[in-house]
SEKERO-331442 format. One record per residue (C-alpha): residue in one letter; x, y, z. Coordinates in steps of 0.25 Angstrom, whole numbers, plus 5000, padded with zeros to 4 digits. Last residue first. Example, Ala and Ser with C-alpha at 12.3 -4.5 7.8 and 13.67 -1.06 7.14 Angstrom:
! residues 2
S505549965029
A504949825031
//
This chain:
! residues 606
X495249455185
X493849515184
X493649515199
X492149505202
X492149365201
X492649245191
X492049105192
X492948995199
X492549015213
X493148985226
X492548975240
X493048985255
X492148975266
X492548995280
X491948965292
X492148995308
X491649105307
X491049135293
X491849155281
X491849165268
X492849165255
X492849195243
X493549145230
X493549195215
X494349125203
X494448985205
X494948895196
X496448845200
X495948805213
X497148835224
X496048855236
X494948735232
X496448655233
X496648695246
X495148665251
X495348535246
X496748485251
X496448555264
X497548625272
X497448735262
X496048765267
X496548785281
X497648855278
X496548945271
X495748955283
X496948995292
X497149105283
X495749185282
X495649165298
X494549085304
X494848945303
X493748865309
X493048825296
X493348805283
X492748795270
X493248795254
X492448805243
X492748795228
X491948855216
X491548845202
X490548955197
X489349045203
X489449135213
X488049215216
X488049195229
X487049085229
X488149025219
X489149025228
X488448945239
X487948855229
X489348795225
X489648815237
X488648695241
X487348695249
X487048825248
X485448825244
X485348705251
X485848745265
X486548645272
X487848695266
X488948585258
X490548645259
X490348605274
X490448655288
X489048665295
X488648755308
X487448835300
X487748935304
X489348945302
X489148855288
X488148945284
X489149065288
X490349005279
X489448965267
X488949105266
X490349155268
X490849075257
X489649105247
X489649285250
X491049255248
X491049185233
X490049305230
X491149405232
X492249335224
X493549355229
X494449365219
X495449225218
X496949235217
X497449135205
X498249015209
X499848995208
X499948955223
X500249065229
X499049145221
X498249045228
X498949065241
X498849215243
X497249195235
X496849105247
X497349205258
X496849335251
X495349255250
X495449215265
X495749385268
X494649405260
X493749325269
X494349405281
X494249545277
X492549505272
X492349455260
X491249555252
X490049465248
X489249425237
X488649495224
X488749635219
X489849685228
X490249815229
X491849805231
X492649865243
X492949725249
X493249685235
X494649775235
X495549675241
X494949555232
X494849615219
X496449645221
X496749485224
X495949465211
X496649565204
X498049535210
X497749385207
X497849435191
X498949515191
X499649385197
X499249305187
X499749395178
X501049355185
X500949205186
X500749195170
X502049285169
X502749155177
X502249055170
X502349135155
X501149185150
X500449165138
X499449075145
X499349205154
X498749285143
X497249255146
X497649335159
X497849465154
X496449445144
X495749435156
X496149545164
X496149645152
X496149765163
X497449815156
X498449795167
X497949635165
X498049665149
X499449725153
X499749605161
X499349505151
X500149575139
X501249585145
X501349445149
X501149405136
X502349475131
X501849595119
X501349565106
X501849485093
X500849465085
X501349355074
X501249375060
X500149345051
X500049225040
X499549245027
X498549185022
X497449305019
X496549255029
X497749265038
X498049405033
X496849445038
X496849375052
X498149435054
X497749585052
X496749565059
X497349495072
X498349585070
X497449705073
X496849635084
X498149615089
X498749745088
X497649805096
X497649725106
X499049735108
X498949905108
X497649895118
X498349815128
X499749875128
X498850015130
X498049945141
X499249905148
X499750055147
X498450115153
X498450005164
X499950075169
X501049955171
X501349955186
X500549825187
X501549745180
X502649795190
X501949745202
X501449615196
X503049595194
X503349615206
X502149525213
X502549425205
X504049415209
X503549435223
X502649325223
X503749225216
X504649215227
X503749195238
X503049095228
X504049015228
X504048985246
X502448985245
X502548865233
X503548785242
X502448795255
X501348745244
X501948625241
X502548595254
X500848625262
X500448525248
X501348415253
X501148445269
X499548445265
X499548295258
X498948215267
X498148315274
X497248325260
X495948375267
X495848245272
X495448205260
X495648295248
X496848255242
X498148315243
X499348205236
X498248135230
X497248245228
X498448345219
X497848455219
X498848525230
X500048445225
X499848505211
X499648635215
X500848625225
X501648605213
X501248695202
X501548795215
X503048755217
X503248745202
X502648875200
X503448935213
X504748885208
X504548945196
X503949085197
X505249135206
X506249095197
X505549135184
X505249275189
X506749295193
X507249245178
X506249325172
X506749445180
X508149415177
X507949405161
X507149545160
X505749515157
X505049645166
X506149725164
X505749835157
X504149835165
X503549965163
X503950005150
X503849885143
X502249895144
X501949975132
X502849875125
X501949775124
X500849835113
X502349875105
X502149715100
X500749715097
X500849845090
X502049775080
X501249665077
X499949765074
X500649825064
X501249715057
X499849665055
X499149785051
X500449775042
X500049655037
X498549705036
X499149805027
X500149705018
X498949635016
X497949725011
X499049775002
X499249624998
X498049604996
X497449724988
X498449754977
X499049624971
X497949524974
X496949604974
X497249704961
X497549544954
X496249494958
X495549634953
X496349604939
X495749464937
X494349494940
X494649614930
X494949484921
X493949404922
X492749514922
X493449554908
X493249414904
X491849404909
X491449514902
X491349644909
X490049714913
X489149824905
X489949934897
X491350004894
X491949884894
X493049854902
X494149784893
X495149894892
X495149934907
X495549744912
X496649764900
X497249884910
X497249784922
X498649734918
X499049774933
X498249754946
X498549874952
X498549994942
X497649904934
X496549904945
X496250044945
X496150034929
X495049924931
X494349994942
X494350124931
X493650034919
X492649984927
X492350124933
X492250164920
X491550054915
X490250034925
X489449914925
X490349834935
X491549754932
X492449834937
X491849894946
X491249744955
X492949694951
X493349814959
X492349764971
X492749624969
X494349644968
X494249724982
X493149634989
X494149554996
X494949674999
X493949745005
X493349665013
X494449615020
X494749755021
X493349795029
X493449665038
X494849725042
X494449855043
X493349815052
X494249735061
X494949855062
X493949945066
X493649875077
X495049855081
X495350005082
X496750035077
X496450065062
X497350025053
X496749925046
X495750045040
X496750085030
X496549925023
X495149955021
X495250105018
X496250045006
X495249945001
X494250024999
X495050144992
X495550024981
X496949964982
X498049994973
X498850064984
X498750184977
X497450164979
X496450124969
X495650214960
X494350224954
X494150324944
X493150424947
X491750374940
X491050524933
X490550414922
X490050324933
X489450414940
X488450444929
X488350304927
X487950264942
X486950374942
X486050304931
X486350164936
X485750234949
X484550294944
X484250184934
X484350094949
X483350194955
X482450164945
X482550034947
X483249914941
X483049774944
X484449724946
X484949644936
X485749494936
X485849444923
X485349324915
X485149374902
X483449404905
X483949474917
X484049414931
X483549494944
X484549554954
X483549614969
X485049594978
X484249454983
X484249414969
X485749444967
X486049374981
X485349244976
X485849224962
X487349234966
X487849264953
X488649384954
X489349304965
X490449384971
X489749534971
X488449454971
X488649404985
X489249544988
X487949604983
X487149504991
X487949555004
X487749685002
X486249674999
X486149615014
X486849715019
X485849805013
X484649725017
X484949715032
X483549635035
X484349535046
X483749415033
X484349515024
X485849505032
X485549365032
X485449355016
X486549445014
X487449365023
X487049235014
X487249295001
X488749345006
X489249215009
X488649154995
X489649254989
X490749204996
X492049284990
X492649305004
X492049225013
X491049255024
X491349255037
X491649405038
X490149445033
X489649345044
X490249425055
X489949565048
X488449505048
X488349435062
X488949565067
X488049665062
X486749565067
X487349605079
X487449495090
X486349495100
X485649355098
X485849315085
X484549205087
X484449065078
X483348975072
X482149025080
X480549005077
X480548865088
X481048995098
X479949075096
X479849215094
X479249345099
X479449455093
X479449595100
X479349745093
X480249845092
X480749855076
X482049775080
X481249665085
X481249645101
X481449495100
X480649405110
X481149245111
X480549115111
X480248975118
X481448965129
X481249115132
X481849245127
X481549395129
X482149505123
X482849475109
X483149605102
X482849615087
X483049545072
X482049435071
X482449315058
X481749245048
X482049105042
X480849015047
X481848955059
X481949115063
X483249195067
X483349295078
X484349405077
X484649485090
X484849615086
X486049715083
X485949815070
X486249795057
X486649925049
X487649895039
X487850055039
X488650045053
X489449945049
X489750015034
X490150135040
X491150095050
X491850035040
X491850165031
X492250235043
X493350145046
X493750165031
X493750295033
X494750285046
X495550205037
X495850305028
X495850405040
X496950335044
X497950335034
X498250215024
X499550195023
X500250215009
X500650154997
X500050005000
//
């Protein structure tokens, strides 16, 4: 291409785009299609096993049955179904386009409708069945005519006198037509949105390139015949023989058809795909090199943070404790060496030695985390979100770009971006809680531990500020019943496990089960009353609902003491160390506590 597009080239064409979505006109409703073929367009209001109302666009209500419905489009824009089917069909299927036109007709959208038959036509002139639905009739020699009109007299009339004052039509310097050019200028808009529509707009385009040239040159008018003939000589070359044999009246032979057929096939092939190419390679280039500068708005702030000594001082403390922990894991879930009878006495001194080695690593490895962590967080949320933004950004242009070429058979670059580790911690600076953690698997073992640390400090930091919370559902824990949650969480982060959030409706169960149990005079997982009877049920009639894990005790008061006393039991150690649970609460009741674990998430959006 000789020169850049500028932007308000491609802000035109972003207009023109913009244009055409909103002229198309379909708006949103629930689509509801009959067995006999019809279909409601409206609002579904009501339903029921044996029908369904639909407020009608026009206001009033239908009421229909069930036995009298194939299909329902519930909620999803007619607008979208059409651009979503539009992409699905294949370049060149004139069939495909018959079909859309007929649904869009069936929706009562007449002009898109015309606009699919016409591109049926456009690559089947013989498709019998989208020419009769466009209003053609047959001639006595066999051809396809519109009835004419006198608004159609009018028109032919108006037509030729334009034509004799036609401009000649010209192609870029480039050699590719206006159309195309604003296609390709759009690619470089930043917003994704708008992207993706340049993108569907280009392919488009270029597709239809030859046959829109091919639809001049062989239509009724000569000039403009004989000027889109020259325009493609300058790109296509030997076109010349193409302007002599344009006659100066009605269509071309067959031969001549042949060869302008030929000539359009040599201006794509030579003049639009490789300059459509070469800019969505460089969409691509681009975005490469974006994905890679995206990381370095964070360099700034840690210099040294994979310097040779401090990856060797991580690794020394972070190995000794995984092996320690992975270890005592094992021992602690292992029912032979630690079963459940007994409360597992037999094996208590094996797991006490197993977990004492993992304390004496971890007081190594704490600090090391807490370091890091410390240093992470001093990175300003304004620049983690501009990190953010920028890789997004490049990706979802390169994912364009490359998709593109890919239909085109050639193979796209890598992306490079920035360290994994970055990424995940900025998206966690970024709020992107979520999409930080689905990055661990990318992770190394010891960075994996560090986000993880990020992530227990927002559980462990929802649970020192929940007594100031306004609750919705469930209890607030009182000083002590936090202080039980504290305890638990110190030695399940200890042990490689996930700090829990305190789930407010999981306390209100706990301490429920922990006064019943008080007046009631009973001590078991199991309640007298019906309604409660297991924890299962407990949690639910607080409005819990999810898996779960109970522990009880009685006659230890104090937060710790009833922890050692739950780690002194095969079972109730292992409900503690659960891999799964994602909320705790506890309750208690002199001289009972309950403690319960759930796997559904809480308030805390970790």
């Amino acid at each position: 291409m000789a020169g850049k597009p500028g932007r308000s080239l491609a802000a035109r064409a972003l207009l023109s785009l913009a244009a055409l979505v909103v002229s198309a006109g379909i708006a949103r409703a629930d689509v509801i299609y009959l067995s006999s073929g019809g279909i409601v367009k409206g609002t579904i209001v009501k339903e029921s096993e044996r029908s369904i109302t639909v407020k009608t666009q026009g206001g009033s209500l239908s009421i229909i049955s069930r036995n009298d419905i194939e299909h329902i489009e519930k909620g999803e824009s007619p607008q979208a179904i059409y651009q979503e089917r539009l992409r699905k069909i294949a370049p060149g299927d004139a069939e495909g386009h018959y079909q859309l036109g007929l649904w869009l007709k069936n929706l009562n959208e007449k002009a898109l409708a015309r606009d699919e038959f016409k591109k049926t036509i456009l690559l089947d002139p013989e498709h019998r069945l989208a020419r009769e639905e466009l209003g053609y009739v047959h001639d006595r020699d066999g051809r396809w005519l519109l009835p004419r009109t006198e608004s159609d007299d009018a028109a032919a009339q108006a037509a030729a006198k334009a034509e004799e004052k036609a401009p000649e039509l010209k192609l870029e310097p480039s050699g590719l037509s206006p159309e195309l050019t604003q296609a390709l200028a759009a690619l470089a808009v930043r917003d994704q949105a708008s992207r993706a529509q340049a993108f569907e707009r280009l392919e488009k385009t270029s597709e239809e390139e030859a046959a829109r040239l091919s639809a001049i040159v062989l239509g009724p008018f000569s000039k403009t015949r004989e000027k889109v003939a020259q325009a493609l000589a300058k790109v296509s070359g030997g076109a010349e023989t193409v302007v002599a044999k344009v006659p100066s009246q009605g269509s071309s032979d067959a031969a001549l058809a042949d060869e302008i057929k030929a000539h359009l096939t040599t201006y794509v092939e030579k003049a639009v795909r490789p300059q459509v190419a070469a800019a969505v390679r460089q969409i691509e280039h681009e975005a490469c090199a974006d994905a890679r500068r995206a990381g370095s708005v964070l360099r700034g702030y840690l210099p040294d943070f994979r310097s040779e000594s401090a990856q060797k001082r991580r690794e020394k403390a972070y190995t000794p404790w995984a092996q320690a922990r992975d270890e005592a894991i094992k021992t602690i879930f292992d029912l032979k060496v630690y079963p459940d009878e007994n409360h597992g006495k037999i094996g208590q001194s094996i797991v006490d030695e197993k977990v004492d080695t993992v304390r004496a690593a971890w007081a190594l490895l704490d600090p090391q985390l807490a370091r890091d962590s410390a240093r992470w967080l001093t990175v300003a949320e304004a620049d983690a979100k501009k990190m953010v933004a920028a890789l997004d950004d490049a990706r979802a242009r390169f994912a364009l770009a490359a998709a593109w070429l890919e239909a085109k058979g050639e193979k796209p670059p890598e992306l490079e971006g920035p360290p994994a580790l970055d990424e995940a911690l900025a998206r966690y600076r970024a709020g992107q809680f979520e999409g930080a953690l689905a990055l661990a698997p990318a992770l190394a073992p010891y960075e994996k531990e560090l986000l993880k640390r990020f992530r227990d400090l927002r559980a462990l930091e929802w649970n020192e500020a929940l007594p100031k919370a306004k609750l919705e559902r469930g209890k607030q824990p009182t000083a002590e019943e936090r202080e039980q949650v504290r305890v638990t969480n110190d030695y399940r982060v200890m042990m490689g496990r996930a700090a829990l959030e305190i789930e407010p409706r999981i306390v209100e169960s706990c301490r429920a089960h922990s006064q019943e149990m008080t007046k009631l005079g009973y001590f078991e997982h199991e309640s007298p009353v019906p309604a409660n009877k297991t924890a299962g049920d407990r949690l639910k009639n607080a409005g819990y609902e999810g898996s779960y894990a109970e522990n009880i005790s009685i006659a230890f008061e104090a937060p710790r003491a009833t922890h050692l006393a739950w780690y002194n039991s095969a079972p109730h150690h292992r409900n503690i160390l659960g891999a799964d649970w994602v909320s705790m609460g506890a309750g208690k009741d002199v001289p009972h506590w309950t403690q319960e674990f759930g796997g559904a998430p809480g308030a805390c959006k970790r």
